[in-house]
C-alpha positions in Angstrom: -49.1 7.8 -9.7 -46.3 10.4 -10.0 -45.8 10.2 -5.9 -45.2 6.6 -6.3 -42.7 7.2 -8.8 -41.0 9.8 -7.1 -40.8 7.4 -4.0 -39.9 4.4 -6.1 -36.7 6.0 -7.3 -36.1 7.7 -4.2 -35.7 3.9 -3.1 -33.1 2.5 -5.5 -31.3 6.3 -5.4 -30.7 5.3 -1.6 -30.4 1.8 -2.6 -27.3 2.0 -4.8 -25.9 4.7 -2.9 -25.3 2.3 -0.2 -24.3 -0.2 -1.9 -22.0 1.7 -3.9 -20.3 3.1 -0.3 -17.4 1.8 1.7 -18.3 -0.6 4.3 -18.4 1.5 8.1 -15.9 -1.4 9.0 -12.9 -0.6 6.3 -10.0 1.0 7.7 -7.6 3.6 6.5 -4.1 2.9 5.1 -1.6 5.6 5.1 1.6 5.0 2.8 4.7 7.5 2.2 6.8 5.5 -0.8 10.4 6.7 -0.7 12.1 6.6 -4.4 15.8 6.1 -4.7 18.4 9.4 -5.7 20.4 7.1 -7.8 20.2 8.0 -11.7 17.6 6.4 -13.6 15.7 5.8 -10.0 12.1 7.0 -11.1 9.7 5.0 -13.2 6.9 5.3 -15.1 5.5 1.5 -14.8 2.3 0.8 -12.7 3.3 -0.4 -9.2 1.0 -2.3 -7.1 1.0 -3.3 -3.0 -0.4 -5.9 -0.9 0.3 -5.8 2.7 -0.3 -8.7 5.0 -0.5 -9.7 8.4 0.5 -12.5 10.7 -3.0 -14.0 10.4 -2.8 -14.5 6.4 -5.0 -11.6 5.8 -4.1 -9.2 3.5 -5.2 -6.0 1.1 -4.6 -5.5 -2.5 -3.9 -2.1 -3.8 -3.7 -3.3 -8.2 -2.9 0.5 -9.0 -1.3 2.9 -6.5 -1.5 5.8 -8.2 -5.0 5.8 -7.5 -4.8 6.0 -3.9 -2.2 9.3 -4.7 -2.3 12.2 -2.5 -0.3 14.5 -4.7 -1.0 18.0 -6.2 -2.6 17.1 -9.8 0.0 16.7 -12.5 2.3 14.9 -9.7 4.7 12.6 -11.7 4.7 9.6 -8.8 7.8 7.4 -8.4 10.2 9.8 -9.6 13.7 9.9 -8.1 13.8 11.1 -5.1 10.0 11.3 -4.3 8.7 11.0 -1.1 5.1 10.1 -2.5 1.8 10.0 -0.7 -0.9 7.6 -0.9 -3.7 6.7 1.1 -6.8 4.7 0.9 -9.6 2.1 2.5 -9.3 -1.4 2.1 -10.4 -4.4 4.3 -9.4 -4.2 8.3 -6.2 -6.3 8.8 -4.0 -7.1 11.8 -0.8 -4.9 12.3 0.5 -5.0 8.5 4.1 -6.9 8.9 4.3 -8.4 4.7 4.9 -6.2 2.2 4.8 -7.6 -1.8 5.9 -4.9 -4.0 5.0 -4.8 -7.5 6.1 -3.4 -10.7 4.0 -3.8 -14.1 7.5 -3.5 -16.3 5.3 -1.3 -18.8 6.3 2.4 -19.9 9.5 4.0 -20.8 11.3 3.8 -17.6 10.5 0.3 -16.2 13.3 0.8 -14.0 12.9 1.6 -10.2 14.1 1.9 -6.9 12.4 1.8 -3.9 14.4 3.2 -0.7 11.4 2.6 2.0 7.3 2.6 2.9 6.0 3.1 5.5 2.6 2.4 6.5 0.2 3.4 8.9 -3.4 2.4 9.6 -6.2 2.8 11.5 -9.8 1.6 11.5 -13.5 1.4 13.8 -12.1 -0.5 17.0 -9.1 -0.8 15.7 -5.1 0.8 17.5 -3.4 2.7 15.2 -0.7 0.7 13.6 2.4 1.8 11.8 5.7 -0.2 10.1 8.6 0.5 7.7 9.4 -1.8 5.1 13.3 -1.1 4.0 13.2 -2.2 0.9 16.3 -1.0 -0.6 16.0 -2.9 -4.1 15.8 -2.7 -7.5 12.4 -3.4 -9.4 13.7 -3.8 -13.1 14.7 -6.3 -15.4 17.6 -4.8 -16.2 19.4 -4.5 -13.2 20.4 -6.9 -10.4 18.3 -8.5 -8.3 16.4 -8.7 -11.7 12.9 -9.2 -10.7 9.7 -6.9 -10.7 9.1 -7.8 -7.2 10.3 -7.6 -3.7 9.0 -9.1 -0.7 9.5 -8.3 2.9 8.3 -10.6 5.6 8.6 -9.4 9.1 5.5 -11.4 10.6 8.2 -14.2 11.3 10.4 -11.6 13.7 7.2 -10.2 16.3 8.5 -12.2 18.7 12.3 -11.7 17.9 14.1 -8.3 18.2 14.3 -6.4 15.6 17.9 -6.4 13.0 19.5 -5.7 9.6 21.7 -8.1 8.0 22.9 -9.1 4.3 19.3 -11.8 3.9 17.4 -9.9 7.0 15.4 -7.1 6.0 14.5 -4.1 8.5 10.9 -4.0 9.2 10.2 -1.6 12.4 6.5 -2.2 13.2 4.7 -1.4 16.8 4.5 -4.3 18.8 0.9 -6.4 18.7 -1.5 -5.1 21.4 -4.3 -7.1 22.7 -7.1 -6.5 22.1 
């Protein structure tokens, strides 16, 4: 009786451990967040990411800290920062959409992102990397006003790439068939 036990939770041990693991097919996203030097730069607010591809697909990061990379006690999004993040999330195309989020909560609401750039990699997958310039304010406070900014490069693949007053940068490695 006690062997059967033994072998019955054996079973659900290895049971929920697999269930409770990554899929073999996630890939790896790599993110270096670049905060502003300008005074009051840094914030305290939770900042989320979701990066897209040309194809519609996407992946949801609700919390970055929690991908952080940092020594412990690291005070994330602070001016100045180059911060470190990475993670695994759902295989996507060559990421080319960048929505950047800020809760508003905390102290310092206030912040503003210079640049991130992202790299990923995955099972059958080429190594992909892009820069988002952001260059904005996320705060309510200050101009553009909004907690957001988005960056859509998946409509220039085709086009070179350029920097004007409503064009974004986004630098990405060009698609690669497969």
């Amino acid at each position: 009786m006690k062997g059967g036990q033994l072998v019955s939770i054996s079973f659900f041990v290895l049971l929920f451990s697999v269930a409770a693991r990554p899929t073999d097919n996630d890939c790896v996203y790599t993110l270096y967040v670049k905060t502003g030097w300008m005074m009051k730069a840094g914030t305290d607010s939770r900042i989320s990411v979701v990066l897209g591809d040309s194809f519609g697909r996407s992946v949801w990061i609700p919390e970055l800290r929690s991908w952080g990379l940092m020594p412990y006690a690291h005070d994330y999004f602070e001016r100045g920062n180059l911060d470190v993040f990475s993670g695994r999330g759902s295989c996507i195309g060559s990421p080319c959409r960048l929505n950047l989020t800020s809760d508003g909560s905390e102290w310092h609401h206030g912040w503003y992102c210079d640049y991130i750039e992202v790299t990923s990699t995955g099972p059958q997958q080429p190594c992909a990397q892009t820069v988002f310039y952001v260059d904005q304010w996320l705060a309510t406070d200050i101009p553009p006003f909004q907690l957001t900014a988005f960056r859509d490069g998946c409509y220039m693949r085709d086009e070179p790439r350029k920097r004007g007053r409503n064009v974004p940068l986004i630098v990405g490695n060009p698609e690669r068939p497969a």
